[in-house]
Structures are given as C-alpha cells and as structure tokens.
N, C-alpha and C positions, 0 to 999 in steps of 0.2 A: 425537596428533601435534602437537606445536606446541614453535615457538623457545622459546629461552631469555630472548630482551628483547623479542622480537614480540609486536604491540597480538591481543590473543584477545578472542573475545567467546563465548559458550557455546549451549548447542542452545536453552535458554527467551528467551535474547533475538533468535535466528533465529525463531524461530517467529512472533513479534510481527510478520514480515516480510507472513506469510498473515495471520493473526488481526486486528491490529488498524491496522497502517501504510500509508498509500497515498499518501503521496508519492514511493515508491521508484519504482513501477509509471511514470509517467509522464515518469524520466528519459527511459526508452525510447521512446515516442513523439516527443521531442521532437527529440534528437540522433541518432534513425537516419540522416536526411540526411547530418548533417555528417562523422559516421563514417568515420576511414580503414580501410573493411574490405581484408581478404584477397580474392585473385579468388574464393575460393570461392564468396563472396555477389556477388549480381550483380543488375541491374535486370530488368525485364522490358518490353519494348515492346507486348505487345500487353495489358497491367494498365494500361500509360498510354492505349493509346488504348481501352480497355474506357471509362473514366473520362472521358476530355477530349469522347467521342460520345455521354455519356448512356446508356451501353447495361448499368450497374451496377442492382442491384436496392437500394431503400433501407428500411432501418429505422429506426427514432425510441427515444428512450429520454429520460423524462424527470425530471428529480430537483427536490423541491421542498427547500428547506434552510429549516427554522423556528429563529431565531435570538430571543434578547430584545430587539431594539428593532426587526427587521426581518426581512421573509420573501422570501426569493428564490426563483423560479424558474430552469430551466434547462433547454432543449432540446437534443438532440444527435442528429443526424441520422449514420446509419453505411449506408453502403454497400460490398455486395459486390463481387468479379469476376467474371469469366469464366472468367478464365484460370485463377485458385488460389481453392483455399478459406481466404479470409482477409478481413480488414474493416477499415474505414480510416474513421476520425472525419471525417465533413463541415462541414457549414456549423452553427452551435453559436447560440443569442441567450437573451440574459436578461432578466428582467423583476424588478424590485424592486417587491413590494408594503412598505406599510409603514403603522403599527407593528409591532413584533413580539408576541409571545404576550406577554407583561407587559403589555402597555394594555387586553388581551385576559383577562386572568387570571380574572376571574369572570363572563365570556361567553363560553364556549367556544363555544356556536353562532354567535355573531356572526363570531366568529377565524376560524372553519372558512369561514366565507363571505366572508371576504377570501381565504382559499386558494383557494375555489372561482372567484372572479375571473383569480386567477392562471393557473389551470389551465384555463379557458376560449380566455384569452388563448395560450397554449400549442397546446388545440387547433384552432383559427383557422390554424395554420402546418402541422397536419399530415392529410395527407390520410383520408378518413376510411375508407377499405379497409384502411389502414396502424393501424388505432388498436387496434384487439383484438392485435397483435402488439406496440405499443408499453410498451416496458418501462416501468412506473413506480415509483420511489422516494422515501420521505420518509424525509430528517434531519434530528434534532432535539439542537440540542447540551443535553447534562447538565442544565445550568441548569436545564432544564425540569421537571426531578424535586421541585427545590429548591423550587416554591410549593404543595408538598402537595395536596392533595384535590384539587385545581383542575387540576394536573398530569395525574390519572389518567382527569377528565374530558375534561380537553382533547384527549390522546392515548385516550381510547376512540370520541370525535367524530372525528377524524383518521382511523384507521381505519377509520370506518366512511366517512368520504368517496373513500379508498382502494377501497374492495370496490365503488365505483359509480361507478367512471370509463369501467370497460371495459376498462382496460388488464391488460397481462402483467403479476401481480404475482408476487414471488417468494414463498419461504419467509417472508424475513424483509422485505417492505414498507417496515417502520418502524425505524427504524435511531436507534440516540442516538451520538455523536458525542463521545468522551470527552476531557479535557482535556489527556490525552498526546498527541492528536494534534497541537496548537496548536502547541507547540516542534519538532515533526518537520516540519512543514508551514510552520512560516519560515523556518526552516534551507535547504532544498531549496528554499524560491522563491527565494532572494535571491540563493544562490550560484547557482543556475540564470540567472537573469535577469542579473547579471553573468558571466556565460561561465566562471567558476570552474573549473567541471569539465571542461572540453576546453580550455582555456585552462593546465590544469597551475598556476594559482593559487593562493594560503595560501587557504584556504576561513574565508570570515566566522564570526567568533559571532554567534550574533541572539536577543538580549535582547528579550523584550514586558511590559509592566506591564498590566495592564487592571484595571477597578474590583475584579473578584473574585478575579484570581490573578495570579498573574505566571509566565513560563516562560524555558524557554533551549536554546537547540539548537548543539551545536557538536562538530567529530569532535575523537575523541582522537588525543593524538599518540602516532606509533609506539614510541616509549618510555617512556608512560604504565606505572608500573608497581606502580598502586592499583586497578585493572582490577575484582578482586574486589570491593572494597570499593562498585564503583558499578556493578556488571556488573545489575542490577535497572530499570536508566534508561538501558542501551544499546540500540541496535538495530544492526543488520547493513546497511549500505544500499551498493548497486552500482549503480555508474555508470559508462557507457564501461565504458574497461578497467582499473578502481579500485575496490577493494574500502576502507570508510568504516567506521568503528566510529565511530556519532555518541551522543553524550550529548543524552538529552530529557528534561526534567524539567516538573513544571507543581506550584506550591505554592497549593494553594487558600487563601483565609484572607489569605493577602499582597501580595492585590491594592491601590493605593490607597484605593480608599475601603474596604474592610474594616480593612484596617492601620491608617487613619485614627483608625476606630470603637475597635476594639479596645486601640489603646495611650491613646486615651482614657479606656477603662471599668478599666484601670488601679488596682485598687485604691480603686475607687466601683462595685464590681459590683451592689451593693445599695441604690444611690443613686440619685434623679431628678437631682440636679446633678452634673454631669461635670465637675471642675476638673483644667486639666492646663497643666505649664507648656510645650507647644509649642503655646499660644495667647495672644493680647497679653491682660495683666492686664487693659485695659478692655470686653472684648468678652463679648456674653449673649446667647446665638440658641437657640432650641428647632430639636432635631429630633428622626426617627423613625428610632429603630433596632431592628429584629426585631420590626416591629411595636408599639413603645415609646416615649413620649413622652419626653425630657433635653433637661436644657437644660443647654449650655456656656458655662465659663466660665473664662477665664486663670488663671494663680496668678499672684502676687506673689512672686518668690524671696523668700528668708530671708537676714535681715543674713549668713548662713552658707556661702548658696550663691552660685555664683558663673555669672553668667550671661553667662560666655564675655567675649568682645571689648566689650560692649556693656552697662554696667553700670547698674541703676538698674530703677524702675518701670515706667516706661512701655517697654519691650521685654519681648519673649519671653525666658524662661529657657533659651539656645542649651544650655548642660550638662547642666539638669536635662532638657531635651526627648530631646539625643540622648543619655542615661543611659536614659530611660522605653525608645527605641527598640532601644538596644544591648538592653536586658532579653527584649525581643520576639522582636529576631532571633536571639537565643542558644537556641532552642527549636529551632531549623533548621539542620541541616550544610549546610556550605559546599560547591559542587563541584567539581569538579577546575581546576586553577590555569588562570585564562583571561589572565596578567601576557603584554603582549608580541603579541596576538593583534590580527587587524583586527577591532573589533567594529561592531555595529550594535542599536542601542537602538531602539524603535520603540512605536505608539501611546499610551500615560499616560506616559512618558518625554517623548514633544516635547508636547503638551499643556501636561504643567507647566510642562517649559521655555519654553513657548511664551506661559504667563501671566506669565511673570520675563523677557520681551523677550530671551532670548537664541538665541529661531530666529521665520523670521516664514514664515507659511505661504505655499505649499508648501514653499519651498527646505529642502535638506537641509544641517546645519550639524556643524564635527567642532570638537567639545570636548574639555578634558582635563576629567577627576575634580575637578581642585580649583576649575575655573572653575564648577562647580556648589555647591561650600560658600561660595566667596566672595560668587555671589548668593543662598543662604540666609541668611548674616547679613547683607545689605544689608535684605533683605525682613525680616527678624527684628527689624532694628533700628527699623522703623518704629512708633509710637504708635499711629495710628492709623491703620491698610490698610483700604485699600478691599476687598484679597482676604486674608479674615482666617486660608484653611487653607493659604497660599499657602508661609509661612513653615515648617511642620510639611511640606508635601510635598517641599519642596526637601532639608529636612533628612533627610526616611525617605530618598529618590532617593540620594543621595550616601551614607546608611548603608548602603544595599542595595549600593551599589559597594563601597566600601570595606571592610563591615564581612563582610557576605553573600560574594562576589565575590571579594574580598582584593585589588583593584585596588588599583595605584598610584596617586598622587593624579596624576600627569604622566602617567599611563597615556590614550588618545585614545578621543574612542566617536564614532561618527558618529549624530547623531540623526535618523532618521527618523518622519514621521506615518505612512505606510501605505507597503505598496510600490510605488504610483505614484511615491510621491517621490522613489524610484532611479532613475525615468526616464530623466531627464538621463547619467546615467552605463550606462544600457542601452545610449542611443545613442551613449557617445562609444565605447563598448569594444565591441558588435553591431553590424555593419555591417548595414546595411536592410534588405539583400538578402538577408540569415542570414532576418530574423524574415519579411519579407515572403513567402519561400517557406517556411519549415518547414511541414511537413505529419505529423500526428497518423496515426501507422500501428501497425497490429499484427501481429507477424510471427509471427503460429504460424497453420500449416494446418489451422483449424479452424472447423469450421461455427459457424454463429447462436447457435445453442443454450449455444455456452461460455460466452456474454456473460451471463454469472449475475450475481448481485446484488452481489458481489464485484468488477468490472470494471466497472458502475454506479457503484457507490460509487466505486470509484479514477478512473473521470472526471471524476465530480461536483468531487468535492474538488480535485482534480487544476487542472480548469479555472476552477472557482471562483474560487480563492482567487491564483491564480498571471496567466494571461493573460488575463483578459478587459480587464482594463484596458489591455492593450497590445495588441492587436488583432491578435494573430498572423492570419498569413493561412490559411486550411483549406486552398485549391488546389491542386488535385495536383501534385506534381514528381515527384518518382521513391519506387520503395518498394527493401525489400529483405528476404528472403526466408533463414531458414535453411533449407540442404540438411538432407536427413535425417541426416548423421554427424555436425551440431552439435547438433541436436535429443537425438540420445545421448546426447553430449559435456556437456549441458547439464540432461538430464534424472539422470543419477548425482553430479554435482556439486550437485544442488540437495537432493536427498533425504538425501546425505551430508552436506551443509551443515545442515538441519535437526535430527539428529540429534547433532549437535555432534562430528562424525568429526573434522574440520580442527581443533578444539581439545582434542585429547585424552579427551572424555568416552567415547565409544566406539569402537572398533573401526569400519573401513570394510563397506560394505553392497556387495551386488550391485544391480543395480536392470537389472530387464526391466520392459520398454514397449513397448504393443499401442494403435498408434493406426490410421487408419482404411486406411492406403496404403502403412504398414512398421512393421518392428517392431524394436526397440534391443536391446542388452544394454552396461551397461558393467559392470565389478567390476577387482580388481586380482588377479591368477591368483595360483595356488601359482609359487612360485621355481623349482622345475623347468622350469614349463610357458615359460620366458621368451626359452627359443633354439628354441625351435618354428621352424625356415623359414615352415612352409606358415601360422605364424600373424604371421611377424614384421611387413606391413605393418600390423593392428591393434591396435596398440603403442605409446601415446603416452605423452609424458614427462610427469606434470601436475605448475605447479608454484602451491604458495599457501600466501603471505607464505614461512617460511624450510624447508619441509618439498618436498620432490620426492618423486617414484613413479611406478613405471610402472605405467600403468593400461590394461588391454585395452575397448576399444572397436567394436562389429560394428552393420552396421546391415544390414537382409535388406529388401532394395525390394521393394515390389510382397506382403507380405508382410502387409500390415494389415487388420482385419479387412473392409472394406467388398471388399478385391480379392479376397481368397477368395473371401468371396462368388461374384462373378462367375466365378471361375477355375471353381469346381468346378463349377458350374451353368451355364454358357455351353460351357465344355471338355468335361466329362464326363456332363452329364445328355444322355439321350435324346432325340431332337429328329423331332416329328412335327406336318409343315407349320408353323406357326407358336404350335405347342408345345410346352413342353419338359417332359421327366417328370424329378421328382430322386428320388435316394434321401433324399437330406439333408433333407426338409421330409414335415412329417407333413400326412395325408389330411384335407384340407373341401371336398367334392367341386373345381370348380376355381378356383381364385384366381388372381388378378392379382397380381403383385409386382413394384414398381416398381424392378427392376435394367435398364438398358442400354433401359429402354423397351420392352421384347420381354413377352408374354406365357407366362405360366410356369402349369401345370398339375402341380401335387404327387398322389401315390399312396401307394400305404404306404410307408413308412419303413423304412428295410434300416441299423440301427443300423451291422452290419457291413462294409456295402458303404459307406457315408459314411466311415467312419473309413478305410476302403480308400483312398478317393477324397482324404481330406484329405492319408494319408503319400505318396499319389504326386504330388500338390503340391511335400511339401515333401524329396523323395526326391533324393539329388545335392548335397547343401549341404557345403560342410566343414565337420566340428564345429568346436565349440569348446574352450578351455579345460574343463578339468573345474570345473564348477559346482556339481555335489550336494554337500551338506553345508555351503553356503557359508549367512550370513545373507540372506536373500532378499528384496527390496521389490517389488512389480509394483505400477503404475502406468497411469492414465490408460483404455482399455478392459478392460483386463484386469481390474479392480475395477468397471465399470460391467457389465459380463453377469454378474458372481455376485451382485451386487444385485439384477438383473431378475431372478436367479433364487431372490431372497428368502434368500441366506444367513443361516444365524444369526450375530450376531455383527455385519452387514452397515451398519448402522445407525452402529457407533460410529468413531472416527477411522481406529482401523486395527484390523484383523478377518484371520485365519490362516485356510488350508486347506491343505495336504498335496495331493501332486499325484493319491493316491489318492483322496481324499474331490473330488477334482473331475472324475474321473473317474466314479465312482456317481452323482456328480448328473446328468450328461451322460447317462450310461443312464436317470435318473430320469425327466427330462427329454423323452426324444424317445420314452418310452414313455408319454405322456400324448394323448390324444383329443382334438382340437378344440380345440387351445392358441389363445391368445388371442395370444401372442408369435411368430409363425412361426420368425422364425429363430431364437430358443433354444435349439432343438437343436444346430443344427449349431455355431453362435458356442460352445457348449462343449465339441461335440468337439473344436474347432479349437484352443480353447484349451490343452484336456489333451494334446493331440498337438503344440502348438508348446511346450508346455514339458520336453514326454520327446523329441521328434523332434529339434528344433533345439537348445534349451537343454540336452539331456542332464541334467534331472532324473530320480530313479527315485520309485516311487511312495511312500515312508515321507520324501521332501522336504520341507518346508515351507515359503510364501510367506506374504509378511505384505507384504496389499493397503491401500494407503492410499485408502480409500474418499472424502474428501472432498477428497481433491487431482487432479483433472484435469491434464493435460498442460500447458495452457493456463498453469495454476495455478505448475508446475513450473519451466516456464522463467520464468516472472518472476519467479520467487525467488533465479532463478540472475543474473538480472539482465545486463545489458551489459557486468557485471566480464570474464566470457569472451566473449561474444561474437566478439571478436577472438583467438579462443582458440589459432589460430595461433603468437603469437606468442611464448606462453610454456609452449608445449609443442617441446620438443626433441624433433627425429629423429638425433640423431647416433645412427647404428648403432653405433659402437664403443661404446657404452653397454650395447647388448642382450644 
C-alpha cells in the first residue's frame, strides 16, 4: 500500500528502528509533557504523590562510554510507582575521565584502571543493597577496532572489569557504537533542542566533520522521489504525531585529517616525500601516517598551471589543490539535494573556521558557501602562514559543500562547535519553564525486567549526547499513561510497520498480544465482516501518509496473563483455611506462591479440570471477526512462555507454532513431576485456550511469534506518530 508521490521508506530501514537507532526512543520521553493528548490519556494523582513523598522504589543503571580522547561515565537512577507498573528517569550525573583509549593503546591495564576510578566514583552515589540489581553497560565507539591487537586486549580487560563489578550485566554488556549512529543522533538533538518538532518547523540539516569521517542527518522531503536510490541510509523516525523519513549517512576516510592525508599521498603512494600543490611552495615538516614517517612538501605550479586568483610562487596552487580534491570526492555519491534547507555544520567545520577568524568561540555564526572560498584564497595567497594546512582545509570545507553537497555558493550554513553553542537559541525559542519541568517518562505497563540492554543503551546515548549540557530538570510533573486500546492500536501498527505493510512490500498482518493485565488483537477483517452491528464499535479508520483502512481493534481487560493467574486460582481453586488447592499447578508437596500474598498449596494436576476452569474464564465474550487463516504475529507474553518452554526454533527472531502444536506442549508440559517453572502449566493452557476461545483459531493455525520483540519494544517503534492516534482515525459511521 503506498501513494503515488508519498516519501516510502521499506521494512529493512524500519527495522534499523530496534536494531541499531536510539535517538528515536527518547523523543518520547521528553515531549510526553508537552503533548496535546486526547481525554483518553490522563494524569494520575496518586503517581504524583507516590513520587513527590519518597514512597517509589529506586533502580540504578549505569553506562560507561569509551571514546578516543575521553571516557565518560553515566548514572541514571529510575524509580517506580505505586500506583502502575511503569518507571520514570530520575536524577542522572556524569563523570568525565580523561584520556581516552588512544593514550591508553598499549596499556590496556592501565586504561582499565582509569575506568575503574570512574566506576568507583559512580558507586559512591549508589546505595550498596541497590548494586547487585544495578544495570551496567559499556560503549565503545568503532574506532576502537581500528588500533588492532591492542583493541582486542583492551576490550578483553574491559570485560573482565565488567564480570567484577557486581552489577546486572546483560547478554550483550559490551556494546560498539557504529558510525551510523553519529548522523542520527545530531539530527534528533538539534532539531529537538530547538523545538522543531512540536513547534511544526522546517527541521535543520546537520552536517559533522570530524578528524575520521564526516556525517549528515536530514528527513527527506515528501516528494523526494529517488527514495530507492538511497532507501540503504534511511531510517523511520516518529515523533509526536509525525512520521520522518530521515537520511543518515557517515563516510569514513573523509574526515579532515584523513582527507588531508590521503589527497596528499596523491600519486606519491610509494614515496617518503609528499609534494602537493594545496601546500605553500615553501613549506617542509615530517609526519606520521599509518604509522609512517613523510615529510611534506608544496609544489611550485608550472609556467602551465594556473593557480587561480593568485598567480606566482610563493602561494598555494588554488586549481591544481581543488583539481587534487574534486578527484577525491568524485569516488563518493552526493545525497539528496539539501539547496534551500536550514542547515547546521558543526565540530571540524567551526574549528577551521575558527583558525580563518571567521567564528570566534563559543558564538554560533551563519555563513554563505562563498564566504568560505573567499577566505581560502585569502589564506592561500599567503607566503608564508603560520597555519600551513589552513589553506588545504578551507579549500576540502567549501569542496565538500559545493562539490559533495551541490550547495549554492549564496546557499547559508549556521556553524556551530558543539551543541552547547545552540544554547542561546534553545533559550530564545524554549521557554524555561518547557525545560526546567520536563520530566523523562516511560509509558508502557511494565515491570523492571523490560529495562534490557536495549533501553540502557537508548538512555545512555539519548542523555549523553543531547541534555546534559542543558540541565534539563528530572522532577516530577506529571506522567501519562496508555489505556489498553492504544497499546493495541499501537502494538499492530508497529509489527505492520516493521514488516514494510505501509510501503507495499507485504501484505497486512494480524497481531495478538498477551501482556500481563490484557490481552489485544488488532488485524483488518474480511470485507463481509465490516457491517457487523455487534462488532461495529471496534472499527477504526487508520490513516498513513496517502493510504486509509479500516482496521478492527479489541482489547479484553483483565484478561492478561498475571490476572488469570489470580482469577483461576483465587475464584476457582479450593480454599481450606488459609489454603488453597488448584488443579492448574502440579504436585511438590506444599508451596508458597507469591499471588495476592495468600498461601497456595498445589495437588495433583487435573490437566482437564484447568482447561475447564480457564474456558469458564473466558466463557461470554463476543467473538470476533474470523481470524483463522489470517497471517498471524503474537507478541510480547505470548512469545515469552513458549521460550520458557524451550520451543524449538525459539532462539531465533521469529519462530512458528500452529495452535495444535501448543496445545501437545501444554499436555507435555503439566504432565511433568517436580517442574522447576510452576506456572508452565497453566500459562499454556491459557495460552492455547485464549487463541481457540477468544481469538477463534482452529488447531491447523499458524502464529508466528516475534521472540525478541517485547511489548515494551513494540510500542517504541510505533513511536509518538500515533500516540495521538485519535486524531487521524475517523469514526464517521457512514463509512462502515
């Protein structure tokens, strides 16, 4: 499904959304406040006063980030409610050690012992009952790979100071930090930090140079319509109620000081003297490249060549330089037309500019393209500079716009050093009162446990790199909460979204979801099923980018797995003084099972008297649409209890059963002695009986469970584009 001139982006650049991006994740935290929701979502007062009395239980999670010139630390304290099962970013501090792993390169033990200061320092702030639950993570950008052998010790010392801290470590502890994510993560701070995106703003380009690459991050426009051609370098990013098709790119190799190197060696690959004409004829200086000693040296144009404006010996060859550069960048496709756009250039961009007097630190300065060749040949023309590669960076900067870029030379760039330097414009366009309350919240009903290595990582970076420098405030103001029928609404649009349904690669999915308090179904019914009375309130219009559909939506309260639980076993089991006999739980003389607080005494197991007990649960419900035979996805529990139950298959992204084959395991299952998972049994009877009872599957069905996508996972994919999903879902009945 997709328009005819509508911006598409396909199911491998959605997926980058889980897999590799996390600036997307923290729009959400930060613009919950400002949000104009629907009544649906609503505050809660006794979450504020859980919070404002101290009466939340607190977690710690800590991320170390190992960079080449410096190492950061980063604490992040989360605390629960009372009232809902959900968790809200508290009070956050950072710690700069420094050098980074380069001054460290063949001392790995030494380096590890600057981290361990780091981490001391860290836990000093967190209480030490709290530490064995404290999550800890180490990133390490790329770079690190790049100094060979030393690399492999340094990160084999790393982890092993990792396995001796005590803390909660994940699967994946050690995490590298690839250079895609650098252009996704200026993009999203900048236009965040100027209000862009709830302000309805042109949203900035943002240009970075740095010694070893250079990146860019900018959304395409809606009538972009080369899509294909760069759909490799897109990702999916939602915000509020805006769905972005952003360009990230990152060119290794074309950082300045590599660029520098390289269009130097220039046809002297085999040479100790490096002579190039984007240096002044008189100049001789040894350095080290790749480990290699040259020494550089100007050329002298030729009575032939023509060295631009500025003719004679003593300058630089302005032609023959940018001729050497044009050759360089011609190895590299240009990106999509950024003519016309607000841009922002940022750290070895003001730098150089900043060695040619034309920004003076900190202030941020807006240039055109041509005011940067005009001070290259000023510096070019000089004999004798003091700054001898001064002349060569001005000249790459301005080919990199012009040539790289396709900028017009009247074209404007705003230069900035870092993103502090937007400050001044944070504060003319955020009012105080925006940043001084926003408050870092998570809105999905879920326990501790979801806070995996995945939601780590999306802090770390999240907070990193975006607000610490502006001091957002953590204190609580108000939160806000999806009801269970946006959780649906959100959980089928995210799974369809993945899959590349919204851009024609596939076909739309059904998607049931089993989480701990209800359970969803959303899919789009057969065309008969569409004048149902008794079904027509579960009947939303969904509409995205130029495609509409009606799409059924059900959400069953009380219906997820932790309330069964309770229902069966509190309602139906036998109750003698302050015990209770189930059928649903198999015999170890008597256990304790921490439901409702009450003491629970299990006996033999009556395979058929459970499954009794679970359809009169769920007995009286209006079906549903007809489901069987549809493409099926289950999500979030429903994929965690066939794990515990060692599926085969279970391991990899996404793993099939047939509602018959989950059925034999549920007999397999509660025909076992002395399990070590009590509730197993029943959580799959439950399971096979809410997909044939409620969902009306028959047993030759098929689901296909996304094992490594929690619920948690799901809705941030879906992102804050719907959140407000009201708005762009129509009830007009004369439609149905």
């Amino acid at each position: 499904m997709r328009g005819s001139s509508g911006l598409v982006c396909d199911s491998t650049t959605a997926q980058r959304i889980i897999n590799n991006n996390r600036f997307c994740f923290v729009g959400v935290y930060v613009n919950l406040v400002d949000l104009n929701l629907s009544d649906a979502f609503a505050t809660s007062l006794c979450d504020k006063i859980t919070s404002l009395f101290g009466l939340s239980k607190s977690y710690y999670s800590i991320v170390i980030a190992v960079n080449p010139e410096k190492t950061e630390l980063y604490t992040y304290q989360f605390r629960t409610s009372l009232c809902r099962k959900h968790l809200v970013l508290g009070q956050h501090f950072v710690k700069y050690g420094t050098p980074g792993y380069l001054a460290y390169a063949n001392r790995p033990r030494t380096f590890v012992k600057t981290v361990n200061k780091l981490w001391e320092s860290a836990v000093a702030k967190i209480p030490k009952s709290a530490l064995n639950q404290t999550s800890l993570i180490l990133i390490a950008y790329s770079g690190l790979k790049e100094i060979g052998e030393n690399a492999r010790r340094i990160e084999k010392k790393l982890k092993k100071f990792l396995g001796g801290t005590g803390c909660k470590l994940g699967k994946t502890p050690f995490l590298y930090a690839s250079l895609d994510d650098h252009g996704s993560m200026n993009w999203f701070a900048v236009n965040l930090l100027l209000d862009n995106f709830s302000r309805k703003k042109p949203l900035a380009v943002i240009l970075s140079l740095q010694n070893a690459f250079f990146d860019m991050g900018y959304s395409l426009d809606t009538d972009f319509n080369g899509f294909w051609k760069v759909k490799n370098y897109t990702t999916i990013v939602s915000v509020q109620e805006s769905n972005y098709c952003v360009y990230t790119r990152s060119e290794t190799g074309l950082g300045s000081d590599n660029a520098r190197m390289s269009i130097f060696m220039q046809g002297n690959e085999n040479k100790e003297v490096l002579r190039s004409p984007c240096l002044p004829p008189n100049m001789w200086a040894k350095v080290m490249f790749n480990k290699r000693a040259y020494v550089l040296q100007g050329s002298t144009p030729s009575s032939s060549e023509s060295s631009g404006d500025f003719e004679g010996s003593d300058s630089v060859d302005i032609q023959g330089c940018t001729n050497d550069i044009k050759q360089f960048l011609q190895n590299y496709n240009s990106p999509p037309p950024l003519t016309g756009r607000t841009i922002y250039a940022r750290r070895n961009y003001y730098s150089v500019l900043q060695r040619a007097n034309l920004v003076t630190y900190p202030k941020e300065v807006v240039l055109k393209v041509a005011d940067i060749y005009t001070a290259a040949k000023r510096e070019c023309s000089r004999a004798t500079p003091t700054d001898y590669f001064l002349c060569f960076d001005l000249l790459y900067i301005y080919n990199v716009f012009s040539r790289f870029y396709k900028l017009w030379d009247d074209q404007k760039i705003r230069i900035s050093v870092t993103l502090e330097s937007i400050k001044s414009l944070v504060d003319e366009n955020v009012p105080a009162s925006k940043r001084e309350t926003s408050a870092f919240v998570f809105v999905q009903n879920q326990e501790l446990k979801e806070l995996d290595d995945k939601y780590t990582r999306t802090v770390a970076a999240s907070v990193q790199q975006y607000f610490e420098p502006y001091h957002f405030q953590s204190k609580f103001k108000e939160e806000t909460f999806l009801e269970d029928a946006e959780e649906g609404v959100l959980s089928w649009f995210a799974v369809n979204l993945l899959k590349g349904v919204f851009f024609g690669v596939e076909e739309p999915v059904a998607v049931v979801t089993l989480e701990t308090t209800s359970s969803h179904v959303g899919f789009i019914p057969n065309k008969n099923d569409y004048f149902d009375p008794s079904q027509k309130k579960h009947y939303q219009k969904f509409k995205f980018q130029t495609d509409a559909f009606w799409v059924y939506f059900r959400d069953f309260h009380n219906l997820g797995i932790y309330e069964a639980r309770k229902s069966v076993i509190v309602h139906q089991a036998q109750r003698t003084g302050s015990k209770l006999y189930s059928d649903c739980f198999n015999p170890n003389g008597d256990s304790t099972l921490g439901i409702l607080n009450e003491i629970y005494t299990t006996h033999d197991i009556n395979f058929g008297k459970c499954t009794a007990q679970v359809r009169r649960l769920l007995q009286g419900l209006n079906p549903i649409p007809n489901l069987s035979g549809k493409d099926i996805y289950g999500v979030d529990n429903f994929q965690k209890i066939l794990r515990r139950a060692n599926v085969a298959g279970s391991d990899s992204d996404v793993f099939e059963q047939t509602v018959e084959e989950v059925s034999y395991l549920a007999e397999k299952k509660c025909d076992e002695k002395n399990p070590r998972d009590k509730f197993l049994c029943f959580d799959l009877i439950y399971v096979k009986e809410l997909l044939k009872e409620v969902f009306g599957l028959q047993n030759g069905d098929k689901i296909k469970f996304l094992s490594r996508m929690s619920k948690c996972q799901v809705n941030w994919v879906a992102g804050l584009a719907y959140l407000n999903y009201y708005s762009s879902m129509l009830a007009d009945d004369d439609d149905l």
